[in-house]
PDB file of N, H, CA, C and O in Angstrom:
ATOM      1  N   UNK A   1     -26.211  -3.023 -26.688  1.00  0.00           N
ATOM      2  CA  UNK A   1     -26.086  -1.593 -26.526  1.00  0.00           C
ATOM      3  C   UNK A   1     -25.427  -1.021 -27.779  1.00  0.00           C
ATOM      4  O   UNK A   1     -24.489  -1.575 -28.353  1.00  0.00           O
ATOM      5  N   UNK A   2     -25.962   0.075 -28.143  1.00  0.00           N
ATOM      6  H   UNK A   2     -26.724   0.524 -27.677  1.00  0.00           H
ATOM      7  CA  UNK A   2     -25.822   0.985 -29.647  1.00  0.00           C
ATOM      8  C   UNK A   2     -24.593   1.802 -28.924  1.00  0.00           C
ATOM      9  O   UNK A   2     -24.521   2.011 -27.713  1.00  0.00           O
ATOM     10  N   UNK A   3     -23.812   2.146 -29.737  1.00  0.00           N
ATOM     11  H   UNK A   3     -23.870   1.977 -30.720  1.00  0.00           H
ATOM     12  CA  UNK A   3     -22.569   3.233 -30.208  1.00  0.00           C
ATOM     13  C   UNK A   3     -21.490   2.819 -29.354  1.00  0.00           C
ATOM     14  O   UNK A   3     -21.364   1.759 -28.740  1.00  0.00           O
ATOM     15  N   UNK A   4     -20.681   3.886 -29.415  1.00  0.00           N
ATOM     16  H   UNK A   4     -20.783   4.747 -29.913  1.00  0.00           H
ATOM     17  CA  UNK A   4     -19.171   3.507 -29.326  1.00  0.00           C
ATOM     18  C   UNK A   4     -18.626   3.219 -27.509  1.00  0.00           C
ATOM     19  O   UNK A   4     -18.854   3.833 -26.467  1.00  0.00           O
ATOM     20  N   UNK A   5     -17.944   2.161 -27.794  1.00  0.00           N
ATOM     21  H   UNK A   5     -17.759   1.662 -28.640  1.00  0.00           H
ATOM     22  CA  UNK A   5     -17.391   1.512 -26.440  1.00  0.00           C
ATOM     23  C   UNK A   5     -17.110   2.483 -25.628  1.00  0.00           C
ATOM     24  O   UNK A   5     -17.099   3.653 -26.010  1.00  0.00           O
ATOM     25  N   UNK A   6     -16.856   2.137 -24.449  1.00  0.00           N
ATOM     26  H   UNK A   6     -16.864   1.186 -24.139  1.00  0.00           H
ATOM     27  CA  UNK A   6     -16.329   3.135 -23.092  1.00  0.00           C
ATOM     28  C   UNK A   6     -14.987   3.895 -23.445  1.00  0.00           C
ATOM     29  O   UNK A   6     -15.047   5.120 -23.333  1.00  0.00           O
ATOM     30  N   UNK A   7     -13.705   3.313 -23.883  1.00  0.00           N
ATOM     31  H   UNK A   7     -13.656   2.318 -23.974  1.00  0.00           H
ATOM     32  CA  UNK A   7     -12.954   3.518 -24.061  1.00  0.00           C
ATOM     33  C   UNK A   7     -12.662   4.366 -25.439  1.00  0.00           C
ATOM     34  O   UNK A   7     -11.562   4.769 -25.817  1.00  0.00           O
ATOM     35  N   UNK A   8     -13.797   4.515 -26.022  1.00  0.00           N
ATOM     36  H   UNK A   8     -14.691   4.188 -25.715  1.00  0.00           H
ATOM     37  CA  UNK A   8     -13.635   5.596 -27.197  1.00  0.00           C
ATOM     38  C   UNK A   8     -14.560   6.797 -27.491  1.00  0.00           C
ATOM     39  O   UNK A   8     -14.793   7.423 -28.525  1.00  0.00           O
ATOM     40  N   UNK A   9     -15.121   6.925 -25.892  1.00  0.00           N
ATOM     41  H   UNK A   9     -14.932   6.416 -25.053  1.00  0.00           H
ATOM     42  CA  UNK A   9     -16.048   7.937 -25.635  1.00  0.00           C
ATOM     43  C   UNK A   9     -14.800   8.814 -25.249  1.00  0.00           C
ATOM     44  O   UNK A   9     -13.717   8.270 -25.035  1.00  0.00           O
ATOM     45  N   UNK A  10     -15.005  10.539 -25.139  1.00  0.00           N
ATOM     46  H   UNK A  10     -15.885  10.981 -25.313  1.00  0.00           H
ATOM     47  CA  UNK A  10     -13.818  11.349 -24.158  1.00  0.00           C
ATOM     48  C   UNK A  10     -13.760  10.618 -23.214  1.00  0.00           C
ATOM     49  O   UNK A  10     -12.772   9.903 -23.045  1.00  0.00           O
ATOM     50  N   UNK A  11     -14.723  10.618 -22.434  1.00  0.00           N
ATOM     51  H   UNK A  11     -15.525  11.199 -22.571  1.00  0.00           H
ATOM     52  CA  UNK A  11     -14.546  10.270 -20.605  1.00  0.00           C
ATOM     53  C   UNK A  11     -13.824   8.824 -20.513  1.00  0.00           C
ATOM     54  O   UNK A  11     -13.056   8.631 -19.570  1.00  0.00           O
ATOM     55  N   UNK A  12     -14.035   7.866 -21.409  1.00  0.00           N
ATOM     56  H   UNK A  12     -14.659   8.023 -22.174  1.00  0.00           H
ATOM     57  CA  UNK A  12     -13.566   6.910 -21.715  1.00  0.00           C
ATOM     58  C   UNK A  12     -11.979   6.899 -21.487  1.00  0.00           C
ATOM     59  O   UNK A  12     -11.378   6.456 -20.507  1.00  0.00           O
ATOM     60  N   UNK A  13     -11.293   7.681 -22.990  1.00  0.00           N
ATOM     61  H   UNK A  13     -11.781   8.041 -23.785  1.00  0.00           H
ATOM     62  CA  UNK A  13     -10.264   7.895 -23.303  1.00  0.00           C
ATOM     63  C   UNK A  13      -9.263   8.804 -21.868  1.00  0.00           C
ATOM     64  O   UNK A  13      -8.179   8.577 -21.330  1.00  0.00           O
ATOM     65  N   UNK A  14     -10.300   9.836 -21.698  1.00  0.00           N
ATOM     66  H   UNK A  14     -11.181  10.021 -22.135  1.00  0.00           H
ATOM     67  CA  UNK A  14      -9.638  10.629 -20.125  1.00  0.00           C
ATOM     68  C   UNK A  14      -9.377   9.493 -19.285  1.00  0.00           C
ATOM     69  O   UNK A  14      -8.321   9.560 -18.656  1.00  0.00           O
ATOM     70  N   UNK A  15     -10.094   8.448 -19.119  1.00  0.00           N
ATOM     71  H   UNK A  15     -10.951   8.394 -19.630  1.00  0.00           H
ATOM     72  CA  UNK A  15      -9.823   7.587 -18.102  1.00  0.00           C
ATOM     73  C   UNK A  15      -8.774   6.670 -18.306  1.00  0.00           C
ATOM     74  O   UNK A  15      -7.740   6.664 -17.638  1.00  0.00           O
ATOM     75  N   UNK A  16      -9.136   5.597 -19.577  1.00  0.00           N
ATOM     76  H   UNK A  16      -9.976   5.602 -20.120  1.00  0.00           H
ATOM     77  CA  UNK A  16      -7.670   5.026 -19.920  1.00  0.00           C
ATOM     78  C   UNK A  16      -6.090   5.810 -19.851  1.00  0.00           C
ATOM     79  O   UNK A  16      -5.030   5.461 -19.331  1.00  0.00           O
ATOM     80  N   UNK A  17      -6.547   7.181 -20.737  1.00  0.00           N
ATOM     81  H   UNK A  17      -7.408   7.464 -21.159  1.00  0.00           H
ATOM     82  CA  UNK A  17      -4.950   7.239 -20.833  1.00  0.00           C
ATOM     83  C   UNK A  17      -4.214   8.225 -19.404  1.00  0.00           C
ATOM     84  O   UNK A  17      -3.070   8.447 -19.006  1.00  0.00           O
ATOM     85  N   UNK A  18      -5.614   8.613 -18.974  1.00  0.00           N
ATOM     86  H   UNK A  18      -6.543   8.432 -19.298  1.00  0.00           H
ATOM     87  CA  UNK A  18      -4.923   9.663 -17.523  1.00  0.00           C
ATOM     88  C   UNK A  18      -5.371   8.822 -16.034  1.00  0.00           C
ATOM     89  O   UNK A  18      -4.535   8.623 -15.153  1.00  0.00           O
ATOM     90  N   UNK A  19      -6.409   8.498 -15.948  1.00  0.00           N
ATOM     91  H   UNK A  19      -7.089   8.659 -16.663  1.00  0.00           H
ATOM     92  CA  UNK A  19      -7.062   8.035 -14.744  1.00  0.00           C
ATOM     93  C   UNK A  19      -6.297   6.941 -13.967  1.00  0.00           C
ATOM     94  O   UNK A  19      -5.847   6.910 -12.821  1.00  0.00           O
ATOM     95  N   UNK A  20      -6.305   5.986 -15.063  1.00  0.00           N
ATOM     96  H   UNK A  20      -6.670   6.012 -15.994  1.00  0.00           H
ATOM     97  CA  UNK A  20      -5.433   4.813 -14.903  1.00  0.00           C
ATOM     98  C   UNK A  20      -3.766   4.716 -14.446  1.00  0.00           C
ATOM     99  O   UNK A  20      -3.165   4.154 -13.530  1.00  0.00           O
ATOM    100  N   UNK A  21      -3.295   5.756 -15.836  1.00  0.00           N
ATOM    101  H   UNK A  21      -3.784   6.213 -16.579  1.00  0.00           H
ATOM    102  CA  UNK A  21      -1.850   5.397 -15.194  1.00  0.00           C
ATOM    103  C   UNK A  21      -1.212   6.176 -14.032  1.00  0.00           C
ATOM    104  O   UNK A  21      -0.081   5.923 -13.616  1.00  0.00           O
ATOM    105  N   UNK A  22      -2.141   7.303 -13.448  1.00  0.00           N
ATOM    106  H   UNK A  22      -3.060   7.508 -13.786  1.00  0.00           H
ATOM    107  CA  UNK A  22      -1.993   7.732 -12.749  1.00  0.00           C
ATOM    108  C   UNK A  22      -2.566   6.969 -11.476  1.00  0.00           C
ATOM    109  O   UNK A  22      -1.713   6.949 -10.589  1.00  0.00           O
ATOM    110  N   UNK A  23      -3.546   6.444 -11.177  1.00  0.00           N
ATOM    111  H   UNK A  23      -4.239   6.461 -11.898  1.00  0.00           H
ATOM    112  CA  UNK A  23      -3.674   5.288 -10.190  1.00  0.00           C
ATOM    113  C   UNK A  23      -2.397   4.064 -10.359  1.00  0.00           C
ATOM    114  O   UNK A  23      -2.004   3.641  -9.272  1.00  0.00           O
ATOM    115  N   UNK A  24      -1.740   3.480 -11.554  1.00  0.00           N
ATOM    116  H   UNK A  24      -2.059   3.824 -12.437  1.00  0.00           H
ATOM    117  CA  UNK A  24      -0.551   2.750 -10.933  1.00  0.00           C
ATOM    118  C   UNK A  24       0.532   3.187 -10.636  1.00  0.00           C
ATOM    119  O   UNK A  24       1.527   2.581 -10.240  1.00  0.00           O
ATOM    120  N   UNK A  25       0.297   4.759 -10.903  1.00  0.00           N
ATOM    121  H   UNK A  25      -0.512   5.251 -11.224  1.00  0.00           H
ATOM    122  CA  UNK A  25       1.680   5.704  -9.955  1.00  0.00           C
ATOM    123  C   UNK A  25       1.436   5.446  -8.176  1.00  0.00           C
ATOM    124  O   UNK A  25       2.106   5.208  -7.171  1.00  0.00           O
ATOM    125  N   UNK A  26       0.219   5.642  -8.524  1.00  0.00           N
ATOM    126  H   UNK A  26      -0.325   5.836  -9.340  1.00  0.00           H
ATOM    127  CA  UNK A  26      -0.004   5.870  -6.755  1.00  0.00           C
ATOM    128  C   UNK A  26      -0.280   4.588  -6.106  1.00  0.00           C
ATOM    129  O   UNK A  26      -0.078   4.493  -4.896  1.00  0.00           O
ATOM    130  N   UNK A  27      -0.570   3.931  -6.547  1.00  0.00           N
ATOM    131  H   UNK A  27      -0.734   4.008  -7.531  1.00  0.00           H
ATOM    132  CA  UNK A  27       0.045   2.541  -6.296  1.00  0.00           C
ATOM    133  C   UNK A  27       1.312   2.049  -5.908  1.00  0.00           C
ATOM    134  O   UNK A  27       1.549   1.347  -4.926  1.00  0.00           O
ATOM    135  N   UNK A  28       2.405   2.629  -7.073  1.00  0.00           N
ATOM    136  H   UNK A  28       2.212   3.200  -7.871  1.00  0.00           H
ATOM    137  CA  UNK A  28       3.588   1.901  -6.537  1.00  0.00           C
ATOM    138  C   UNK A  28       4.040   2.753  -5.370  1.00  0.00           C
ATOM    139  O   UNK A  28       4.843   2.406  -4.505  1.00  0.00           O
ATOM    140  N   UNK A  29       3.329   4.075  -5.476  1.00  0.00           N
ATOM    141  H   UNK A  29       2.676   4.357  -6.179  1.00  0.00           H
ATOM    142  CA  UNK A  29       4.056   4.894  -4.623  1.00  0.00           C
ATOM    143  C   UNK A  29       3.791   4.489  -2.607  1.00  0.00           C
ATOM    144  O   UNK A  29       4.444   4.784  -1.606  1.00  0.00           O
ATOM    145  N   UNK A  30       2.604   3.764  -2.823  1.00  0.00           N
ATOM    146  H   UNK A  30       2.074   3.524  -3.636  1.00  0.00           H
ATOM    147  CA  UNK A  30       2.009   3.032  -1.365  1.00  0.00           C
ATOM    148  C   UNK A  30       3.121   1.553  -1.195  1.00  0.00           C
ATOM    149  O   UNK A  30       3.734   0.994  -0.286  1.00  0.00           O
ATOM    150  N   UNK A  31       2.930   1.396  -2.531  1.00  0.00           N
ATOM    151  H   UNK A  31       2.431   1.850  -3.269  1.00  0.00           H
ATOM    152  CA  UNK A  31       4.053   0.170  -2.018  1.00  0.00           C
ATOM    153  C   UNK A  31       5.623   0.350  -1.777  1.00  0.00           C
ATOM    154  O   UNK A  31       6.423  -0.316  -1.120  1.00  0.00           O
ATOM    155  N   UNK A  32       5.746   1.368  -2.467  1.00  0.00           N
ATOM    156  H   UNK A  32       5.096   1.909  -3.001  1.00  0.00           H
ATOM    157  CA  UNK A  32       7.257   1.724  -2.062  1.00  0.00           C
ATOM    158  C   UNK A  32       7.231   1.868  -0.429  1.00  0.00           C
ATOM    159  O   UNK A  32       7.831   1.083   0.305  1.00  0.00           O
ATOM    160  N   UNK A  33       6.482   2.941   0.023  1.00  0.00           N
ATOM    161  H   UNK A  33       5.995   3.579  -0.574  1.00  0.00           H
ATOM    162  CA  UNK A  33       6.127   3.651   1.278  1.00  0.00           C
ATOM    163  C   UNK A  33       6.137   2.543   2.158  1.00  0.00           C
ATOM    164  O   UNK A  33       6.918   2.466   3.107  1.00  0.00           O
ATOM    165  N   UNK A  34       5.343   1.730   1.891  1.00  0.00           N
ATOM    166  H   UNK A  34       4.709   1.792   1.121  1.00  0.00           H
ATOM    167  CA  UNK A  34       4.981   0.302   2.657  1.00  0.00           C
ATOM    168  C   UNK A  34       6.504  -0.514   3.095  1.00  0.00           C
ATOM    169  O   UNK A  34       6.885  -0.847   4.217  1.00  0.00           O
ATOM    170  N   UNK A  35       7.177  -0.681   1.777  1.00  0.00           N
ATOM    171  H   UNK A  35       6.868  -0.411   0.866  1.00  0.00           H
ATOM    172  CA  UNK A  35       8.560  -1.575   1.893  1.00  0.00           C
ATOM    173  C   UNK A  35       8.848  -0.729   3.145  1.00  0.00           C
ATOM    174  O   UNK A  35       8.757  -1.172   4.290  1.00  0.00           O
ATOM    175  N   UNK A  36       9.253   0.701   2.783  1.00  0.00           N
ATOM    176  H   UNK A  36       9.327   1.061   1.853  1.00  0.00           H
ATOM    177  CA  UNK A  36      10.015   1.635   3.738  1.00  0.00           C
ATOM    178  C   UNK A  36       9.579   1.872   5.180  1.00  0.00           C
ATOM    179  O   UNK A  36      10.332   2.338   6.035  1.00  0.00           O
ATOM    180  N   UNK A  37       8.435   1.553   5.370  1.00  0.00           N
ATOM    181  H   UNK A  37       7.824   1.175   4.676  1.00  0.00           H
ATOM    182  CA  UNK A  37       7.962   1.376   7.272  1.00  0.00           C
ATOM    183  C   UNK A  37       7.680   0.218   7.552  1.00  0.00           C
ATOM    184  O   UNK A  37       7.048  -0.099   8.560  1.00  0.00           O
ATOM    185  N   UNK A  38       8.232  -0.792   6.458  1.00  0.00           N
ATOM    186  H   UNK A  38       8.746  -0.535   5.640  1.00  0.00           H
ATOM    187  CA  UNK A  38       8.156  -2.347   7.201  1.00  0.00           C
ATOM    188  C   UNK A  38       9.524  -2.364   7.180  1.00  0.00           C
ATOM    189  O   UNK A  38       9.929  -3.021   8.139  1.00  0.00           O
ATOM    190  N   UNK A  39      10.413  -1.930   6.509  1.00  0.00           N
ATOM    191  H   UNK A  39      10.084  -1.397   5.729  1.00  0.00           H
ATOM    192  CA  UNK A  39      12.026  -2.219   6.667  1.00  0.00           C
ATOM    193  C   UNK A  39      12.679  -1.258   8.020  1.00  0.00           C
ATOM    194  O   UNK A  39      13.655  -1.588   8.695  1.00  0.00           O
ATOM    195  N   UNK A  40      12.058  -0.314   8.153  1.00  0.00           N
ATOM    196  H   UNK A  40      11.265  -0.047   7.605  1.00  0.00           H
ATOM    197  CA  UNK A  40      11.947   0.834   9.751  1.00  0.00           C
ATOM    198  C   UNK A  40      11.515   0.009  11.094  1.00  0.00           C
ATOM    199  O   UNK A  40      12.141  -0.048  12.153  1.00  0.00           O
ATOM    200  N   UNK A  41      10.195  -0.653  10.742  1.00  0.00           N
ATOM    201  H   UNK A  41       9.686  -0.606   9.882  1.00  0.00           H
ATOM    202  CA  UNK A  41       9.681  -1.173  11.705  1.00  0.00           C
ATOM    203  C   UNK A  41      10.418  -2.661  11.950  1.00  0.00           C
ATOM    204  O   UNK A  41      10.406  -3.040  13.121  1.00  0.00           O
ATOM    205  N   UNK A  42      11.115  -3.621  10.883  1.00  0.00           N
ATOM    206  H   UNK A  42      11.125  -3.313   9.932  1.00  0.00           H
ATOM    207  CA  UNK A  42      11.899  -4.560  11.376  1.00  0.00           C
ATOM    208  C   UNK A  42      12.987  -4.076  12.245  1.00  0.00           C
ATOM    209  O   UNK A  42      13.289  -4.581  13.327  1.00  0.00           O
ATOM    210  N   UNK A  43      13.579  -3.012  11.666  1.00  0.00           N
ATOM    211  H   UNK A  43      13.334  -2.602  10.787  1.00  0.00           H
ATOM    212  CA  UNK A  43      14.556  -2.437  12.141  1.00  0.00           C
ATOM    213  C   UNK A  43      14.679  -1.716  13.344  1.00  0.00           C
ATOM    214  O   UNK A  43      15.795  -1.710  13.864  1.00  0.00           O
ATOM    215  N   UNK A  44      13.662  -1.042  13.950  1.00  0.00           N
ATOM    216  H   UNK A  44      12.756  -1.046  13.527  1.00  0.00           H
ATOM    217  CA  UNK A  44      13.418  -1.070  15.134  1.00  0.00           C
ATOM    218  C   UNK A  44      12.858  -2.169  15.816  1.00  0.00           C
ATOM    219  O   UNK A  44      12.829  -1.987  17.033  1.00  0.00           O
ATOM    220  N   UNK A  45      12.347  -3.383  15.388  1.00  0.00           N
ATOM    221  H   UNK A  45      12.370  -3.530  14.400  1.00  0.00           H
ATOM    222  CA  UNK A  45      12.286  -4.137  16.239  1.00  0.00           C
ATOM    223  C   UNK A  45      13.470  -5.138  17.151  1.00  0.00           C
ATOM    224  O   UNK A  45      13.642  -5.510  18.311  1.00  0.00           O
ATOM    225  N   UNK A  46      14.252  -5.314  15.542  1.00  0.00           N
ATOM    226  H   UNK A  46      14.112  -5.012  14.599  1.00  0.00           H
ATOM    227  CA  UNK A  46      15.418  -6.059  16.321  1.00  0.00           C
ATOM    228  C   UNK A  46      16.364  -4.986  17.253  1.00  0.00           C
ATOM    229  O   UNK A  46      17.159  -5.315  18.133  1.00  0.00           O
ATOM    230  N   UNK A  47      16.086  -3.801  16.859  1.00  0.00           N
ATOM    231  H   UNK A  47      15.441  -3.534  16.144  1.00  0.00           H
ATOM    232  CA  UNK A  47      16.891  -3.259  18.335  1.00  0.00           C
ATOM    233  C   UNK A  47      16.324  -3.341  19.747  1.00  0.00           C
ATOM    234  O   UNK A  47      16.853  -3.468  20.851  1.00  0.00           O
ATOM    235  N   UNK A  48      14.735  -3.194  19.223  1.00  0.00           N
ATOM    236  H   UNK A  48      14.305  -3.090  18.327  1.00  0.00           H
ATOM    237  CA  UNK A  48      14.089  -3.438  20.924  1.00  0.00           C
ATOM    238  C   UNK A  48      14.563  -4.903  21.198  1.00  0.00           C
ATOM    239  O   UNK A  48      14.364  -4.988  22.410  1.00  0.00           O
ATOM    240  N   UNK A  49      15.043  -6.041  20.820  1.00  0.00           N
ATOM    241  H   UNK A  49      15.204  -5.972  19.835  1.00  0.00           H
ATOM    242  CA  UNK A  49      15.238  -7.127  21.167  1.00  0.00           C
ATOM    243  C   UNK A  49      16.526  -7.392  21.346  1.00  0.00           C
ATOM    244  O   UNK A  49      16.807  -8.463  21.884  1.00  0.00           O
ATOM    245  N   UNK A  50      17.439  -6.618  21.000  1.00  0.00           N
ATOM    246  H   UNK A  50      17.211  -5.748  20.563  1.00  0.00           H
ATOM    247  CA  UNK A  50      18.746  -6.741  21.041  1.00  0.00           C
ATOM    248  C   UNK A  50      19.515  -6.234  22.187  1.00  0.00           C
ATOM    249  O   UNK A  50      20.615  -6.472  22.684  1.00  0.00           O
ATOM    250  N   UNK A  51      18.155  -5.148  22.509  1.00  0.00           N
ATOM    251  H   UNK A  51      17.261  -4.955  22.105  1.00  0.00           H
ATOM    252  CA  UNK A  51      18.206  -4.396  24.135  1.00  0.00           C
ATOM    253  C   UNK A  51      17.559  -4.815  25.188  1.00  0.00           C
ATOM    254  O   UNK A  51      17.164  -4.150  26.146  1.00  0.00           O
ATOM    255  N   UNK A  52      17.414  -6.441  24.897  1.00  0.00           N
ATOM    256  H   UNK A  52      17.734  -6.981  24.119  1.00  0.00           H
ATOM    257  CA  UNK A  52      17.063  -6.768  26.111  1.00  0.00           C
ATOM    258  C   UNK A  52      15.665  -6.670  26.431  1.00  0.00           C
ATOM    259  O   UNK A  52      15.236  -7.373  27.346  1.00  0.00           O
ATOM    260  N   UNK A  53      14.721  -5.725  25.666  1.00  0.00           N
ATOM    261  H   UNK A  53      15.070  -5.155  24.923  1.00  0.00           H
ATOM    262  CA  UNK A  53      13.549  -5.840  26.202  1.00  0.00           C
ATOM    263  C   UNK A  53      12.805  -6.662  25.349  1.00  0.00           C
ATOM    264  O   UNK A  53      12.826  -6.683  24.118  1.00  0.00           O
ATOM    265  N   UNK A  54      11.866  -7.624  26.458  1.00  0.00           N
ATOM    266  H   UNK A  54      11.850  -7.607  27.457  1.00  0.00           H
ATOM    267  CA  UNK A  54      11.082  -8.675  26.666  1.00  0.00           C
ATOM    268  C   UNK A  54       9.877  -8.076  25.059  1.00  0.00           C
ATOM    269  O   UNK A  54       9.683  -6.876  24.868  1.00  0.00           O
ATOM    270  N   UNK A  55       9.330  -9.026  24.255  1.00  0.00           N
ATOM    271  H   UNK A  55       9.488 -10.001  24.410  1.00  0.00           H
ATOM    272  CA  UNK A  55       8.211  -8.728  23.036  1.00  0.00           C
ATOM    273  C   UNK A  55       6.852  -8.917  23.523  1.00  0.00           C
ATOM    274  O   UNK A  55       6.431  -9.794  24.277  1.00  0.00           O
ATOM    275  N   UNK A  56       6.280  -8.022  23.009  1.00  0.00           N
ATOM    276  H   UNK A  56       6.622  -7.310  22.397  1.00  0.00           H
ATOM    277  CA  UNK A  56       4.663  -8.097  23.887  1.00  0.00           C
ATOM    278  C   UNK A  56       4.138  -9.210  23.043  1.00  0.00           C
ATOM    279  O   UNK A  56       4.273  -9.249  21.820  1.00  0.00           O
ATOM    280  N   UNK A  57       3.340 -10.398  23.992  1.00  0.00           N
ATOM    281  H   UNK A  57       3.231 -10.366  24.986  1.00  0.00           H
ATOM    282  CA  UNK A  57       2.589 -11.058  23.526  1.00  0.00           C
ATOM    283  C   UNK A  57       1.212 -10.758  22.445  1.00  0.00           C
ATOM    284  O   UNK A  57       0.283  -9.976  22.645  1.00  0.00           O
ATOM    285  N   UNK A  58       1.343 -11.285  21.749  1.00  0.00           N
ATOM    286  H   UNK A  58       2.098 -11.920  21.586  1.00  0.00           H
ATOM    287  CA  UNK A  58      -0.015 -10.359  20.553  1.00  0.00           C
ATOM    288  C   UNK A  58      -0.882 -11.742  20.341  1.00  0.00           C
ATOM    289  O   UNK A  58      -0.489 -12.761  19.772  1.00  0.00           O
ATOM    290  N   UNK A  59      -2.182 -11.506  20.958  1.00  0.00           N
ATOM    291  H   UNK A  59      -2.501 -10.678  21.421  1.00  0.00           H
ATOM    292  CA  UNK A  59      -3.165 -12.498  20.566  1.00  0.00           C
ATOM    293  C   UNK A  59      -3.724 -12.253  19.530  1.00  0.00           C
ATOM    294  O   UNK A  59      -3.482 -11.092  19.198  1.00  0.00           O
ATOM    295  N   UNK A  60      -4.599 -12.959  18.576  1.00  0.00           N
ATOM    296  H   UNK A  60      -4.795 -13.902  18.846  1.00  0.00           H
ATOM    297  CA  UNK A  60      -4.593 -13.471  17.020  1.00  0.00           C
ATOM    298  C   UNK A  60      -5.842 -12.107  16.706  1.00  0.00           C
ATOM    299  O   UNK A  60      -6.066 -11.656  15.583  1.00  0.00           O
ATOM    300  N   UNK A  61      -6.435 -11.704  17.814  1.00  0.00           N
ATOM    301  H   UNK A  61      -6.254 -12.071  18.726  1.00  0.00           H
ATOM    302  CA  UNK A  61      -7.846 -10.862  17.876  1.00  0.00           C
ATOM    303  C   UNK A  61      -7.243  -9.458  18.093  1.00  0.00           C
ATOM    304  O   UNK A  61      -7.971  -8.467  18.151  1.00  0.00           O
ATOM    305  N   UNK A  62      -5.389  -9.363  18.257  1.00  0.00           N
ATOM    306  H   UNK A  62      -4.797 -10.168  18.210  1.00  0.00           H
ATOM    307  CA  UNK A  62      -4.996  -7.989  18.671  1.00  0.00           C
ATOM    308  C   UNK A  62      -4.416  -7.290  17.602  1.00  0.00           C
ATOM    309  O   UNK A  62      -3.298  -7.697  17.284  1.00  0.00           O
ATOM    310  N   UNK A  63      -4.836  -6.423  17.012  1.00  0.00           N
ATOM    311  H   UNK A  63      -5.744  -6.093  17.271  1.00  0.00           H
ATOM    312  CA  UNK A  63      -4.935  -5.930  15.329  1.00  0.00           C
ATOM    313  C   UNK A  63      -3.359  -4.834  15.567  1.00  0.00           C
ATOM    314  O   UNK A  63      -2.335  -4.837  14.884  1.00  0.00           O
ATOM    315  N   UNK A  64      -3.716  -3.955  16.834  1.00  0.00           N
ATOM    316  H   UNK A  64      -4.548  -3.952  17.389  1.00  0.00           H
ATOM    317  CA  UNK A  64      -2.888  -2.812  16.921  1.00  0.00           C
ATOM    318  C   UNK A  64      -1.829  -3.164  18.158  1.00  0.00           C
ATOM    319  O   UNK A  64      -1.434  -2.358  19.001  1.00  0.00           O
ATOM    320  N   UNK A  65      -1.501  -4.449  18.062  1.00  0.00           N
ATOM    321  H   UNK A  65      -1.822  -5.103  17.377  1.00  0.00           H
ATOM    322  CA  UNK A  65      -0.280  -4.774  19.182  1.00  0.00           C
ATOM    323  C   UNK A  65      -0.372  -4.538  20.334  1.00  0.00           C
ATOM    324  O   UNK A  65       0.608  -4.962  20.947  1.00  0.00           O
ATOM    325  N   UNK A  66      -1.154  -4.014  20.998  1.00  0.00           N
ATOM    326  H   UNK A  66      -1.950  -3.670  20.500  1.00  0.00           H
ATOM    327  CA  UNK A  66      -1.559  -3.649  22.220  1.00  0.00           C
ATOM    328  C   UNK A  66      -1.856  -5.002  23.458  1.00  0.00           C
ATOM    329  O   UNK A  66      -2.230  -4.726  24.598  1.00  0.00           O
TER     330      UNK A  66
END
């Protein structure tokens, strides 16, 4: 293929220098989010267990705990 690489076309360059680092913003920003309702959700769990109530059995096919 004739002329200049992806990355030194505009759309190219728009993408490397904006597209991109703005997708590993929003990236970390899911994983932050993520830490923060798995550290909520441990955290309410050991209180449901600390209060005595019994943990629902979860078979391997039960996605939404139910």
């Amino acid at each position: 293929m004739s002329g200049p690489s992806f990355f030194q076309t505009h759309m190219g360059h728009r993408f490397v220098e904006g597209t991109v680092p703005q997708l590993v913003r929003e990236l970390q920003r899911l994983n932050s989010n993520l830490e923060r309702l798995v550290a909520t959700a441990e955290l309410l769990a050991g209180q449901k267990q600390s209060s005595g109530a019994e943990p629902v059995a979860r078979t391997p096919g039960d996605s939404e705990g139910r």
